[in-house]
Residue, then its C-alpha position, 0 to 999 in steps of 0.5 A: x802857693x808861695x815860699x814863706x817863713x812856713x813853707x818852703x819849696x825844694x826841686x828835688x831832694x839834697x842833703x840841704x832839705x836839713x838846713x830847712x828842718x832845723x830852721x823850722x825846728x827853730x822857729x814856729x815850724x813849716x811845711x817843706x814841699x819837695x817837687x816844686x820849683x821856686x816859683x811854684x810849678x809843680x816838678x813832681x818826684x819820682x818813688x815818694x815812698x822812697x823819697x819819705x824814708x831817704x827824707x825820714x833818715x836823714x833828717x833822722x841822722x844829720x839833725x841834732x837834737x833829733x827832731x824826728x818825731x816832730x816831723x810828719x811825712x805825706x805824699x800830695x798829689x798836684x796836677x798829676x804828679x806826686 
């Protein structure tokens, strides 16, 4: 997997995970993946369930218009790690 216009890798969760939704919002959407570095290795997170609603609302309170039912959330699992 590589870093696109579609997809987008993010270490760890920050408040800058929105700048990557509205981007997506605006364009053709994507698929933001949190627990990768930049060059593809898998980090993994800790408590995704937590994660998905920390994930769910911010994106729920930051973004406007609100684009949270145009967003799906899941927990992969890669070598090992969510």
């Amino acid at each position: 997997m590589r870093e696109s216009s579609t997809v987008e890798f993010k270490r760890e969760f920050t408040e800058d995970l929105k700048y990557a939704v509205v981007a997506f919002a605006n364009s053709e959407g994507g698929k933001l993946y949190i627990g990768i570095e930049d060059d593809g290795r898998i980090r993994g997170v800790d408590q995704g369930e937590e994660l998905i609603a920390r994930v769910s609302n911010m994106i729920r309170d930051t973004v406007k218009p609100d684009v949270s039912m145009f967003v799906q959330y899941e927990i992969l699992s890669l070598e090992e790690k969510e």
